[in-house]
Phi, psi and omega in degrees: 000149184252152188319285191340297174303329189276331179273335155322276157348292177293338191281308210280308185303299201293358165261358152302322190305291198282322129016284197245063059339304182282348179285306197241018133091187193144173155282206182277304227264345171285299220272327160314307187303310186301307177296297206303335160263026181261321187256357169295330176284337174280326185270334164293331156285351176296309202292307168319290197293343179271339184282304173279009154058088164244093160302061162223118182059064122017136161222058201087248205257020190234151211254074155294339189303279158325299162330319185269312174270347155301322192277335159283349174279312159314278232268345161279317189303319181273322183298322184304307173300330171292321174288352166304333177265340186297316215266000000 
């Protein structure tokens, strides 16, 4: 991946990120939680869809397609687990 794309990379998740924060409401510290598992979850999904060489919605060299859905799958699996302590 070339610097652009890894910066790309970080533009979508973090506005996924920030999305579904604004979706599910929080503080600073929920909202920290939330980019940090938007892009841990964008670069595992990046990495899947480039491992099964899956092309859906290319972006250069970033596998979005994958990407996007690795990073909504973190953040509902993390947000489900934070609320586990709430209750």
């Amino acid at each position: 991946m070339t610097i652009p794309s890894i910066f790309y990379s970080f533009l979508v998740a973090s506005f996924l990120g920030s999305a579904f924060h604004f979706w599910k409401g929080g503080g600073g510290g929920r909202f920290l939680l939330m980019m940090i598992l938007s892009w841990v979850g964008f670069f595992l999904g990046h990495l899947t869809g480039a491992s099964w060489d899956v092309q859906i919605l290319m972006i250069g060299p970033v596998f979005g397609g994958f990407g996007v859905l690795g990073s909504l799958l973190v953040l509902i699996l993390g947000n489900w687990i934070s609320q586990l302590d709430d209750s």
